[in-house]
Structures are given as structure tokens and as C-alpha cells.
C-alpha positions in Angstrom: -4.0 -3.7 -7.7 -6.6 -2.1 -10.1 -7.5 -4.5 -12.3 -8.0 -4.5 -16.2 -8.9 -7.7 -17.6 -11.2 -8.6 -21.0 -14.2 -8.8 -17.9 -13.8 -7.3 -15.3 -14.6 -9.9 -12.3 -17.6 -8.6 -9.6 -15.7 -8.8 -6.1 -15.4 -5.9 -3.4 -12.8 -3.1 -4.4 -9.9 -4.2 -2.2 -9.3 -1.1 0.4 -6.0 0.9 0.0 -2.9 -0.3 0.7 -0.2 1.4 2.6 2.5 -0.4 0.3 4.3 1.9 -2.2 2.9 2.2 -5.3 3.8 0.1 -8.6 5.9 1.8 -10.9 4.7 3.7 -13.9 5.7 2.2 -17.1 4.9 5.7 -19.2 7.6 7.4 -17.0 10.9 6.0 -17.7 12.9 4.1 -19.8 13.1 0.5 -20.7 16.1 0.6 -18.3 14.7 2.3 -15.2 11.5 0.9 -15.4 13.3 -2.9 -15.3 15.1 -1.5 -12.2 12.2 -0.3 -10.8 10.2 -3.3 -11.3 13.2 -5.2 -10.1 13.4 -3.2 -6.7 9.3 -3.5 -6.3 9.7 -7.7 -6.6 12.9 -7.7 -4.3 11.0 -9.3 -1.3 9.3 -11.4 -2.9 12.7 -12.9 -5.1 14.6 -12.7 -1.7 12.0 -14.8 0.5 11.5 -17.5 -1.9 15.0 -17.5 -2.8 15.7 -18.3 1.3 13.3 -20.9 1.2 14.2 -23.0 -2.0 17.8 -22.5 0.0 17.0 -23.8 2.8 15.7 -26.8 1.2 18.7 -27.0 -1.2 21.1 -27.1 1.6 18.8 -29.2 3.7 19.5 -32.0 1.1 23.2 -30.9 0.5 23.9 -31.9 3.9 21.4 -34.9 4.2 22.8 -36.5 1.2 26.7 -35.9 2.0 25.8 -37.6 5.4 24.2 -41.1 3.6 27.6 -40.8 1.1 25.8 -39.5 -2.0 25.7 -36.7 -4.5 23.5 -34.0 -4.2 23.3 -33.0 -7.6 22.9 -36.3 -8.4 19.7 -36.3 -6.7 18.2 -32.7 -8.2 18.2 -34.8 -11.6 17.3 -38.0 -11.3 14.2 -39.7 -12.4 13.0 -37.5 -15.3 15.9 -35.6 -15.1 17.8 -37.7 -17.0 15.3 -38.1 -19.8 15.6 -34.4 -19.9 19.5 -34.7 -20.1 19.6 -37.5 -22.6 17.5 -35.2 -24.5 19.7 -32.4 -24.1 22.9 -34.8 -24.9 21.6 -36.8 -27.9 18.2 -35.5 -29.0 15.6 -37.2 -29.8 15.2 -41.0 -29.9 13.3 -43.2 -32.2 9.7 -44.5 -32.0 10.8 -48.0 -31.7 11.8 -47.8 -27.7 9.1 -48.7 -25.2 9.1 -45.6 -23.5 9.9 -43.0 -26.4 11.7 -39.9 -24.4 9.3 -38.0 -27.4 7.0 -37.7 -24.3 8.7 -35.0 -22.9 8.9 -31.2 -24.5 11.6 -30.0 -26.1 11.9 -26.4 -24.3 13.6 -27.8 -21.4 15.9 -29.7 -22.6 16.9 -27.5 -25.5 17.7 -24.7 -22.7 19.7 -26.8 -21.0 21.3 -28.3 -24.4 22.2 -24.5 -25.1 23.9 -23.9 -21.9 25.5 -26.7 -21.8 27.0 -25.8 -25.3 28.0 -22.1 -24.6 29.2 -21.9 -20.4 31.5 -24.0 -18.8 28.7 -26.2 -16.9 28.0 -29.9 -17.6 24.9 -30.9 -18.6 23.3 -32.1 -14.8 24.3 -28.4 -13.5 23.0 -26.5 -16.7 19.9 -28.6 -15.9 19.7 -26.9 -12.7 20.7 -24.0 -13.5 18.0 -23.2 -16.1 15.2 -24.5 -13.3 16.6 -22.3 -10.6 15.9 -19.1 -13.0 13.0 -20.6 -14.2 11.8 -20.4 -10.4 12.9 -17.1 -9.8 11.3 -16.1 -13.3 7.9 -17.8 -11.8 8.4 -15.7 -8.2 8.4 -12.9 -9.9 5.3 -13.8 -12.0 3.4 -14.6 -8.7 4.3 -12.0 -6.9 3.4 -9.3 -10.2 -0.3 -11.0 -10.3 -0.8 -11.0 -6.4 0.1 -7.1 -6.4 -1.9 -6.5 -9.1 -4.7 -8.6 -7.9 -4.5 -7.2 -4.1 -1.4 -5.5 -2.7 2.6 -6.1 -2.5 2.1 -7.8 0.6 -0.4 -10.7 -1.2 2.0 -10.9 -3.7 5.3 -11.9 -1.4 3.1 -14.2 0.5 2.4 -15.9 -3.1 5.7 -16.3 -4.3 6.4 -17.6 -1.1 3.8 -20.1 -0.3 4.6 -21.5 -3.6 8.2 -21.9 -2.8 7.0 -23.8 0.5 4.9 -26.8 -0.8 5.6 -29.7 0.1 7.3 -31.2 -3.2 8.7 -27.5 -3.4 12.0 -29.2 -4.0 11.1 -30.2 -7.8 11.4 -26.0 -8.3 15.1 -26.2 -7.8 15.6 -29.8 -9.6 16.2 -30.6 -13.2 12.5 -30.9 -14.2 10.5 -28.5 -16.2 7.8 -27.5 -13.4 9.4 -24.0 -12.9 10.1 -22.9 -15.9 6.3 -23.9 -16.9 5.3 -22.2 -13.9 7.1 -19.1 -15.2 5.4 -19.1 -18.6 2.1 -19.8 -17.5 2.2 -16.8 -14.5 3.6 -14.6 -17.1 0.6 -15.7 -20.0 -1.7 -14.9 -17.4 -0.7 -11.6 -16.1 -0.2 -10.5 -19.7 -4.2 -11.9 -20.0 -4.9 -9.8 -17.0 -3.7 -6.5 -18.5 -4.6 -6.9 -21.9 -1.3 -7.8 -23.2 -2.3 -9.8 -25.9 1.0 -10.2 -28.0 3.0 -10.9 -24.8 0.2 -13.4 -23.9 -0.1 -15.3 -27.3 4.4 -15.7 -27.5 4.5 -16.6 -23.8 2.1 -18.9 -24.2 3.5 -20.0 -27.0 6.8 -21.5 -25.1 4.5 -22.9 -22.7 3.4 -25.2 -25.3 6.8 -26.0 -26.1 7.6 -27.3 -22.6 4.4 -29.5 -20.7 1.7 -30.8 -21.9 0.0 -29.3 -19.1 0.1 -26.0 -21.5 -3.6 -27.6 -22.8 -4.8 -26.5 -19.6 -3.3 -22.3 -20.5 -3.8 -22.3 -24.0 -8.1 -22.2 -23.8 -7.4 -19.3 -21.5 -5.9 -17.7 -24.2 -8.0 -18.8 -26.6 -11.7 -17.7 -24.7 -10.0 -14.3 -23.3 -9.0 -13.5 -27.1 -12.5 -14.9 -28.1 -14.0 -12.6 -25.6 -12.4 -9.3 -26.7 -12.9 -9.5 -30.7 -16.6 -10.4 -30.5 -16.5 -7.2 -27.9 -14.2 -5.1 -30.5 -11.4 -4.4 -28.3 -7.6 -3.9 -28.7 -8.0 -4.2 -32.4 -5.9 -6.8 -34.4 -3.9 -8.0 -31.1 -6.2 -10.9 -29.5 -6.2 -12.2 -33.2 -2.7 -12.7 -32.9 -3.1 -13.8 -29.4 -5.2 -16.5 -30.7 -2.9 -17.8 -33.5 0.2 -17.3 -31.5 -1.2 -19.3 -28.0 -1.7 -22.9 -29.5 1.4 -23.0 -32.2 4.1 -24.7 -29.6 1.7 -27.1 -28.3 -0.1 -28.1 -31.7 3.8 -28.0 -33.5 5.2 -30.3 -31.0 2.8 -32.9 -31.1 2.6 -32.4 -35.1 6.4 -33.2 -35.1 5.8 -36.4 -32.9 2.6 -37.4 -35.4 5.1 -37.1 -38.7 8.1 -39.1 -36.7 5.6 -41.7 -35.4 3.8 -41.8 -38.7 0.5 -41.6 -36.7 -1.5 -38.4 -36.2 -2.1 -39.5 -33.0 1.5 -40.1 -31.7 2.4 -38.4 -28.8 -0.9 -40.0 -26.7 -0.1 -43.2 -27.8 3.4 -43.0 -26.7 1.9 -42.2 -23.8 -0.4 -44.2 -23.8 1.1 -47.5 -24.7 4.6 -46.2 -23.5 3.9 -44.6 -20.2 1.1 -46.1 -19.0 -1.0 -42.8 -18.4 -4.9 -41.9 -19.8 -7.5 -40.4 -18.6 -10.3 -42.4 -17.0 -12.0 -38.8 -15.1 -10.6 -39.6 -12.0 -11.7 -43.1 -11.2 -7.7 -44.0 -10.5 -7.0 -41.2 -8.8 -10.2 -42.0 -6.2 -9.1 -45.5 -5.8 -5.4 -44.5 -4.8 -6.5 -42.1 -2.7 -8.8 -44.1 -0.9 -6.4 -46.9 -0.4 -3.7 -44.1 0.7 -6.4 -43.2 3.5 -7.5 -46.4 4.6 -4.1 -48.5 4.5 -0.7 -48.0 5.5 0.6 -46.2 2.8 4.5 -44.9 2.7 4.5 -40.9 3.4 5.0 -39.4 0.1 1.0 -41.0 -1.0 -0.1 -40.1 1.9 1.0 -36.6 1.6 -0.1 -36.5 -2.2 -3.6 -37.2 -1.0 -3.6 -34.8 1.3 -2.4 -32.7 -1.9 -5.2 -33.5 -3.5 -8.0 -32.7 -1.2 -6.5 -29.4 0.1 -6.5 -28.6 -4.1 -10.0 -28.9 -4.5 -10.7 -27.4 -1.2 -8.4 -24.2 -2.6 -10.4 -24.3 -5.5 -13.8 -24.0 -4.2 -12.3 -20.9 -2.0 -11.1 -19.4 -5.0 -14.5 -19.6 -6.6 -16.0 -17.8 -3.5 -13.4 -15.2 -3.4 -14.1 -14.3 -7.1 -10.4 -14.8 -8.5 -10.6 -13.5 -12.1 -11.8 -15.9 -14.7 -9.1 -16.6 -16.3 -7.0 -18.0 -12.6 -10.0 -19.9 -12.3 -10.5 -21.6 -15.7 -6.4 -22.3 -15.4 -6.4 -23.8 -12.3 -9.8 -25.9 -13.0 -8.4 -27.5 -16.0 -5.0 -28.2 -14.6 -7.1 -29.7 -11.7 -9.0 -31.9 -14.0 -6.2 -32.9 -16.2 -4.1 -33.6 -13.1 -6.7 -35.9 -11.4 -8.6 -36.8 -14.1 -5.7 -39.0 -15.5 -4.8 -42.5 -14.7 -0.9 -43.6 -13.5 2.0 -41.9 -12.1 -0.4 -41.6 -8.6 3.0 -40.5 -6.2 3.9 -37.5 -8.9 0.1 -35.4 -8.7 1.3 -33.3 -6.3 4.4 -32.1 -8.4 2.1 -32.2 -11.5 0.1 -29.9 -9.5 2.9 -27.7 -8.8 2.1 -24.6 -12.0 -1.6 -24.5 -10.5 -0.3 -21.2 -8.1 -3.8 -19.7 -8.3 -5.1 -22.0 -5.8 -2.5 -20.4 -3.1 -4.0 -17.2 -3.7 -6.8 -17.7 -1.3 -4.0 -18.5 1.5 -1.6 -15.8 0.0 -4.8 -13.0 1.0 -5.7 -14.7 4.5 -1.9 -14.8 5.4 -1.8 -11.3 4.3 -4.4 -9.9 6.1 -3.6 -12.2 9.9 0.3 -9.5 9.5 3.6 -10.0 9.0 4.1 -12.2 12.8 1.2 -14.5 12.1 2.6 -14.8 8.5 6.0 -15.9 8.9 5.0 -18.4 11.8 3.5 -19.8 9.5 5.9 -19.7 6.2 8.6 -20.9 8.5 6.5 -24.1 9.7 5.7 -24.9 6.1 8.8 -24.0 5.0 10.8 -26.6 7.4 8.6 -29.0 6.4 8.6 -28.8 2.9 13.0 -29.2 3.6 12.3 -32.5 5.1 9.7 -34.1 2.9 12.3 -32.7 -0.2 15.2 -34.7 1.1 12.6 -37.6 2.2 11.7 -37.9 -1.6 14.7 -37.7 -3.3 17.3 -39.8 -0.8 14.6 -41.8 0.8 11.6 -42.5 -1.7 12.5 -44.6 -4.5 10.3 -43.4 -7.0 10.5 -40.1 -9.3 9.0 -37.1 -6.5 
């Protein structure tokens, strides 16, 4: 896709594509061109919709068979902090393990659903993380296209549908709708849609804390374009607009703590994680390698490594700046931090950029090699979902 970003990135013109051609947004209405666009992201919706139902069903029928329920299951673990959230709000500072860790976005969606359709809270849960996957499809597969071709794009979407702890994207966690956000800040980046970019990422602060790892993207791309003059008064209001959910959140937890500092010592003292650059994350790592170590560490090692590795490949195949900057500091925040070892991989989940390397390869081996391959992956990551949420005891 022809590129247009604050600087442009020095890598080989990719050659043409046979695909059709993106829609023109000058041509039509509002109307035609959402239908349009809509058509144009069909195969990529429709493949990773298959996949996340596969996995879905995989566990449907795997938990009916041990006698349990499989909704049950899609929100367990932090999924009912989100849902006590959504039920009752807020608790106070006194608890061990304030639920003022967790962003309100999430559960205020599923709160509002909850409210206004005739689904309880555990399926509104769902429900707002199955969109939010679709939502984050489509924002893969718009920055693959415009990166490379349509083809690069479905592969994206897809890939990302077929990790391993793929199954969190259709739980009651806040990965996917994060995901969404931050692929939808960064395409907006990648155009020059600097409003779109600053409000998006807005609502990303509003929902992780991982949104520290967008917001500088934001911030340097905006930086970038006023000391160049471009686009007028719009990166200014990029700038303001990127950092307000992140910085009002943890302002609100600092005046109910009574501590500037309040949401990192919650976590801190509450949830046990800081960041010691990595030195915990080596040592359980090396003792997942070198002992016998139950399947889910073993496979968030292997996470790990093949992270980094995806990393370095995106470096040599030039991704844009700002894909690279993203996934570096989600990579160093991620591993950098100490506790919660079994979740990295799921923590790792929003960092899509490093599947664009795979995304291209796939795209270029055709369509046969390419779905040998999805399909593999894509059986796999159905097991290892029901392995971790009827099997593993621990949040995935």
C-alpha cells in the first residue's frame, strides 16, 4: 500500500499487486465508502472469525465433556475483576489487591451493556471482546494492505487470531479491545490522521496500562511533524489528546489513594509486579528450559524468544517507525517486569507488528503454503486454549 507517514521509512517499493484496489474515500459517501471498506476487509473478518470459532467451540465441547461451563471459563481469572467492576464499581484502597489496577474502559463497556440489552454481565463481557476482536481484525488487516497488499493483510488478522493464547481474544479480558485501539492509533499515525490518532489513543489509555507503550508513538510522530510544519494545528491536538486517558486514570487512582503515586503501588505492594529490566523474566525462562516445567511456561518461553526474534526481523525488513517503536516498548515493558511469568504471552498479545514479518513471508510462499500453515497453527492454538482455561489452574 503506498505509504504516507510523518517519515517516510527507506525500504524497496513493494511491486504491484494483482489485488483490487482500496477504495477511494473522495468518491462516495460516508455510507458507501463504510460498505466498501467493509467488503475490501471481508476475508480478513471471515478467516479470523473461523479461527477464534474454532477455538470457541473447541472449548464448548471440551468443557461440556469434563461437566463445566463454558462461559464460565471465557471469564474467569481477571474476568471477574472486570465483572465486579462492571457490577459494583470501584473498591476502596484498603483491600490487598485493590481491583483500581485494572482500567475502567472495559469494564464500563460491559457495565453499559449489561444495563441497556438483555445479556448478563459474564456474556456482555464477551460480547464487547468478541467485537473488540473483530474491531482489531480489521485494524490489522487495514495496516497490512496499506503496508504491502490485501493478501499481507488477511494473513495478519489471521496469524493473530492463531497464537497460541489466541483464546484470551474471545474471553472477558481487555487484550482485544486494546488491540483494536492501538491498530487503529497506529494506522491513523500512518496516514496522518492526527485527530483520529490523538482520541483513539485516547481510549487506549483508558483500558491497559500497556497504552504507555502507544502513547510515545503518538507523542514523537506529533513531535516530528510540528518541528517539520506539517498538517497545521492537528499533531498539536494529537499530542494533547494521546496521553489524557492514561494520565486521568492514574490521576483518579492518585486522589482516591491519597498518593500521587497510587496506582504503581497498588501494583506494586498489591500485585506483586515491578520492573527489575528483565532479570525475572530470564530466570523463569531459564528454569522453564532447563526443568520440567508444566506446558503453558514452556510455551510462554517459547513466546518470548520467537518475540524478540520477530522483532529483530522487523528491524531488517524496515517496518515503519512507529510499528517498531510500539512493539519495542511493549517488548520491554512486557519482559522487562517482574511477576505474573505464565501471563507474558497474553500480555504480549496487542504487539501484532511483530507478525508482520510472518504475515509478508506467508504471503509471498501463496495461498496452499499459507493455509497449511494457518490451519496447523490454528488447531494448535484450539488445544492449548482449552489446555489453559479447563486444565491450567492459573489466569492464561
Amino acid at each position: 500500500m503506498d505509504v504516507v507517514t510523518t517519515e517516510e521509512p527507506s525500504r524497496p517499493t513493494p511491486a504491484a499487486s494483482t489485488e483490487p484496489a482500496s477504495p477511494d474515500p473522495g468518491r462516495a459517501g460516508l455510507g458507501r465508502r463504510l460498505r466498501d471498506a467493509t467488503r475490501y476487509a471481508l476475508p480478513a473478518l471471515a478467516v479470523y472469525a473461523a479461527i477464534r470459532l474454532v477455538s470457541v467451540l473447541t472449548l464448548y465441547v471440551w468443557a461440556r465433556n469434563v461437566g463445566t461451563s463454558p462461559l464460565g471459563r471465557l471469564v474467569r481469572a481477571d474476568g471477574t475483576w472486570y465483572m465486579a467492576i462492571a457490577q459494583h464499581g470501584y473498591d476502596g484502597y484498603e483491600k490487598t489487591q485493590s481491583n483500581m489496577a485494572f482500567f475502567p474502559l472495559f469494564p464500563g463497556l460491559t457495565a453499559g451493556l449489561d444495563r441497556i440489552s438483555p445479556l448478563n454481565t459474564p456474556e456482555s463481557a464477551v460480547f464487547v471482546a468478541w467485537v473488540a476482536g473483530l474491531a482489531a481484525a480489521w485494524g490489522l488487516f487495514a495496516i497490512g494492505a496499506h503496508l504491502h497488499d490485501r493478501r499481507t493483510g488477511v494473513l495478519l488478522a489471521a496469524l493473530w487470531a492463531a497464537v497460541p493464547h489466541g483464546i484470551v481474544e474471545s474471553m472477558g479480558y481487555s487484550e482485544s479491545l486494546f488491540t483494536a485501539l492501538a491498530a487503529w492509533t497506529l494506522y491513523a499515525l500512518l496516514r496522518r490522521h492526527w485527530v483520529t490518532a490523538g482520541v483513539v489513543c485516547l481510549f487506549a489509555g483508558l483500558t491497559r496500562p500497556t497504552a504507555s507503550s502507544l502513547i510515545p508513538v503518538v507523542g514523537l510522530a506529533a513531535l516530528l511533524a510540528i518541528v517539520r510544519r506539517r498538517d497545521g494545528w492537528r499533531p498539536w491536538l494529537a499530542l494533547l489528546l494521546a496521553p489524557a486517558g492514561w494520565l486521568g486514570y492514574l490521576a483518579w487512582v492518585g486522589v482516591r489513594t491519597g498518593r500521587p503515586d497510587g496506582w504503581f503501588h497498588i501494583q506494586s505492594a498489591g500485585w506483586g509486579t515491578s520492573f527489575d529490566f528483565g532479570v525475572y523474566t530470564f530466570h523463569r525462562g531459564q528454569l522453564a528450559l532447563v526443568q520440567v516445567a508444566a506446558l503453558p511456561l514452556t510455551v510462554v518461553t517459547l513466546v518470548a524468544l520467537l518475540a524478540v526474534m520477530f522483532f529483530v526481523l522487523s528491524l531488517l525488513d524496515r517496518q515503519p517507525w512507529q510499528l517498531l517503536l510500539y512493539s519495542g516498548l511493549l517488548l520491554v515493558t512486557t519482559l522487562g517486569a517482574a511477576g505474573y511469568y505464565h501471563s507474558k504471552a497474553r500480555f504480549l498479545l496487542p504487539a501484532f507488528p511483530l507478525l508482520l514479518p510472518a504475515a509478508v513471508g506467508l504471503a509471498r510462499a501463496g495461498w496452499a503454503r499459507a493455509t497449511t500453515v494457518l490451519v496447523t497453527v490454528a488447531l494448535f492454538s484450539a488445544y492449548f486454549g482449552g489446555y489453559l482455561l479447563l486444565i491450567w489452574r492459573y489466569s492464561p
